[in-house]
N, C-alpha and C positions, 0 to 999 in steps of 0.2 A: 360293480361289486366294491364293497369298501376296501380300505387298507386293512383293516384286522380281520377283513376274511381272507383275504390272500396271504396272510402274515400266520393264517391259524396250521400252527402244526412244526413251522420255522423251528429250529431247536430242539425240539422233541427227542428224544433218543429211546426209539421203540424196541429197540433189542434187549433195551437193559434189566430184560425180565429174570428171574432167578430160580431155580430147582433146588429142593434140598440137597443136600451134599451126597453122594455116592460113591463109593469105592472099596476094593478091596484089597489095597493095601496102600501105606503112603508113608513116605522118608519122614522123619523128625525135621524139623526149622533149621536151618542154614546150611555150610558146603563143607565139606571137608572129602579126604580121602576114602573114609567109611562111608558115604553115599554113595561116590560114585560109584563104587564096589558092588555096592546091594545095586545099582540099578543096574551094572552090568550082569551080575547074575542070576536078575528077575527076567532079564529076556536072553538066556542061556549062549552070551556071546563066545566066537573063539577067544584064544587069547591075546592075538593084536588088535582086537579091539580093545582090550581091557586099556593094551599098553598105549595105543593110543590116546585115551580118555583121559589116561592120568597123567602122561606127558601133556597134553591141555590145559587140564589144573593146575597144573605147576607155571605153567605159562600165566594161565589168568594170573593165578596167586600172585604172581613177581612182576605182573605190568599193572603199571596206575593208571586209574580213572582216567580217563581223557580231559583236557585242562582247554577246550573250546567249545563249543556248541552252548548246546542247552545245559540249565543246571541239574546235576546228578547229586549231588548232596543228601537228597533227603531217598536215594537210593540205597535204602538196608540188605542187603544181601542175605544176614542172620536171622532176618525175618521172616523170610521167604518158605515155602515147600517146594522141591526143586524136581517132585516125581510122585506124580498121584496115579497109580493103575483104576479106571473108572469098573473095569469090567473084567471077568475071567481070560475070553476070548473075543475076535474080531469077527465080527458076522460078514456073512455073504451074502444075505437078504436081510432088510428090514423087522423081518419077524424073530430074527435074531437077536437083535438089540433089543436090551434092556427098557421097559415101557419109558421110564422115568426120561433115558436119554434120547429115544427115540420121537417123544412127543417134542422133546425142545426143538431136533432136527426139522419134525413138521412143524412146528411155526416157525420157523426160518424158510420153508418153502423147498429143504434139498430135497427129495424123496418127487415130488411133483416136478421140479427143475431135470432129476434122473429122467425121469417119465418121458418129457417133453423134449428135450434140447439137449442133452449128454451124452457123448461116449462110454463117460465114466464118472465115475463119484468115491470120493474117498471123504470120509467124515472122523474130524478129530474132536475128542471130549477130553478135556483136561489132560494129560501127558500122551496119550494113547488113540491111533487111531482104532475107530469103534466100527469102523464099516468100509469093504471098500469090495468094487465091484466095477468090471469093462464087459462091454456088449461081446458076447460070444464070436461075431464075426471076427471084432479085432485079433483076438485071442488066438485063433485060427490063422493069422497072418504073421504071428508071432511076436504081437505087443504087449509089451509087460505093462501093466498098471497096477503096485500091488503096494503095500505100507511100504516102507524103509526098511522097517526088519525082517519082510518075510522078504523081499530082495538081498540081503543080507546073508539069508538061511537058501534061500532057493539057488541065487545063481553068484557065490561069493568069488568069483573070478573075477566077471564083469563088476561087480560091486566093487574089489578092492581096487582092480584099476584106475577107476574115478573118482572113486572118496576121496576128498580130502585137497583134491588136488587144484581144484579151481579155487576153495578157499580153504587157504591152508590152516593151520590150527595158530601160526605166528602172524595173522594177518593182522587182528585186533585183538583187544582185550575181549571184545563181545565175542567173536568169531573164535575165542579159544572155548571161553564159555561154551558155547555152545556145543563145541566138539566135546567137553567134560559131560556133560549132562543131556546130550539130545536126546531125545524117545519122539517117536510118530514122525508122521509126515511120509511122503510117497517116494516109491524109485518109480521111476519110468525109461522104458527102452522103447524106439521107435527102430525098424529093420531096417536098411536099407529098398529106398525106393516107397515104403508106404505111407502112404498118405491116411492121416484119423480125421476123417471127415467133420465131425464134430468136437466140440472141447469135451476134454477132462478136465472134473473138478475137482480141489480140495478145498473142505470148510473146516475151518479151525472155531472152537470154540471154547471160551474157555468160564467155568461156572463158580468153582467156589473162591473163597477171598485166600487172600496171601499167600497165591500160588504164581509161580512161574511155570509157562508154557513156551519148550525148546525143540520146535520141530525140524527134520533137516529132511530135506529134498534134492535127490539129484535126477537129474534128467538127462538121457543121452538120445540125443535125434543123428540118428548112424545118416550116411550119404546118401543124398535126393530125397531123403526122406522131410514129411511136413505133420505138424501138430499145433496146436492149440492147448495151453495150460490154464485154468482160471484159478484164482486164489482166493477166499473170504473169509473174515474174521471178524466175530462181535463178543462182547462180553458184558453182565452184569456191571453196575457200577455199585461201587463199595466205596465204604468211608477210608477203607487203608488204599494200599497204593497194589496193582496187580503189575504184572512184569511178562513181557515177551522178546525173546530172543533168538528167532528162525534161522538159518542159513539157508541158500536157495543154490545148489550149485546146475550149473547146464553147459552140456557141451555138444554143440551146433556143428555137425560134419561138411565135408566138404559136398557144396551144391545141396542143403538142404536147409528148409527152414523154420524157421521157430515163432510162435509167438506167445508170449505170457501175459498177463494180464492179471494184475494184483488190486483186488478191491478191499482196501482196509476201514473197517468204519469202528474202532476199539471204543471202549470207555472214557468217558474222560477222567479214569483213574489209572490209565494202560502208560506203562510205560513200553515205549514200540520199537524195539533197540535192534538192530538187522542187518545184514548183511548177502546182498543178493548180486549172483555175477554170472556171465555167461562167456568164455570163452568159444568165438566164432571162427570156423577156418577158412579157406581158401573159396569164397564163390557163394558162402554159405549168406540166410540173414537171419539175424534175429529182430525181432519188433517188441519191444518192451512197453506196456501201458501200465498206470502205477498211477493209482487214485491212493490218496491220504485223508481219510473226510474225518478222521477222531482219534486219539489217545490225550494222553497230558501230555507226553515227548514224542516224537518219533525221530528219530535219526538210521539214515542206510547208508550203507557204504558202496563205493562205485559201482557200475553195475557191468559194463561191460570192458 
């Protein structure tokens, strides 16, 4: 076989397909106090969460850029959309979702990957996750797999205990960010002693241009308990700059264990800015895999 047939395809960047724009509602360009406001009361938060949001903000505001890694300079903030609602509500089967979002998800393979090989599936489009769904057995055993905010709304005890706490809102300037502006992304509780035989999925994706995409995750794996997390993100490539800034928090009990698994393959217009950590207790493991195959930057901060 020659070299250029082994070479055909090298580079390519097959994700970087695009949908026209959808949504039904979305922030005006860059950050201030009045966004974060409407995004908290687009998804009908209590009131510490407001106060935590905006204590973040003020945090961002007042810390500088970071002055090592990669260069951030041509990182505009003012540019940005900080909060695109794709959809009215979050489906619970596929015939739920909106045609438009849902055909992207099938050419990415999640809906067949469900079918096949999943616990569960959560699917994020633009600020918002747009699908999420755990096999009824689990459910029955008492494992939560649900967005972020319906964890929020459904069990906010266990929710306020661990927000926050693995990465706090003064960790980084990203890490305040993100706590100012997060929407989508999953909670997950595993019981103690139950084992989820198969991985849960989340797929982030993010569609139109000059948006930031802030998803926050926390995961609590209770004692003896075992799971699997997968993670995957692509995006269109656009002549401006796109932006992501996730926080992952996980808290691993004692004698139980974790694995996550983070596949990022972004644009090479993605800025990839992150912050993912897992505090582990007494006998517990965690196992972290964490492929980086595309953005323009990516930078995380420690992990465990």
């Amino acid at each position: 076989m020659s070299d250029e047939k082994l070479l055909e395809g090298i580079g390519e960047y097959k994700y970087g397909f695009r949908s026209d724009p959808t949504y039904v509602f979305q922030t005006r360009k860059g950050l201030d106090r009045e966004i974060v406001e409407q995004i908290s009361h687009m998804k009908g938060e209590p009131e510490w969460m407001l106060e935590f949001r905006l204590k973040a903000l003020e945090h961002f505001m007042q810390r500088p850029m970071p002055n090592w890694g990669a260069d951030l300079s041509s990182l505009n903030f003012d540019d940005l959309y900080f909060y695109t609602k794709p959809t009215d509500s979050e489906g619970r089967s596929w015939e739920d979702v909106p045609d438009s979002i849902k055909e992207t998800f099938e050419k990415l393979g999640i809906p067949e990957a469900e079918r096949k090989f999943l616990a569960g599936v959560g699917a994020q489009y633009e600020s918002e996750m747009v699908y999420h769904n755990i096999q009824e057995h689990l459910k029955e055993q008492g494992v939560i797999f649900v967005s972020i905010e319906q964890g929020l709304r459904d069990y906010p005890d266990l929710f306020r205990e661990y927000f926050g706490t693995v990465v706090p809102i003064e960790d980084n300037k990203f890490a305040a960010l993100n706590s100012a502006v997060w929407s989508g992304g999953s909670f997950v509780y595993v019981p103690p002693g139950v084992t989820v035989d198969l991985p849960l999925q989340a797929y982030f994706r993010l569609n139109m241009a000059d948006l930031g995409q802030f998803e926050r995750t926390l995961i609590i794996i209770d004692e003896g308990a075992q799971a699997h997390y997968v993670e995957g993100c692509t995006a269109p490539i656009y002549s401006t700059d796109s932006f992501h800034s996730g926080v992952i928090e996980i808290v691993v009990k004692k004698g139980a264990r974790m694995r996550y698994s983070t596949i990022q393959n972004w644009s090479n217009n993605m800025y990839n800015l992150v912050t993912q950590r897992a505090i582990v207790h007494e006998g517990a493991t965690m196992e972290w895999v964490d492929a980086n195959l595309g953005s323009k930057v990516t930078m995380k901060y420690p992990s465990c």
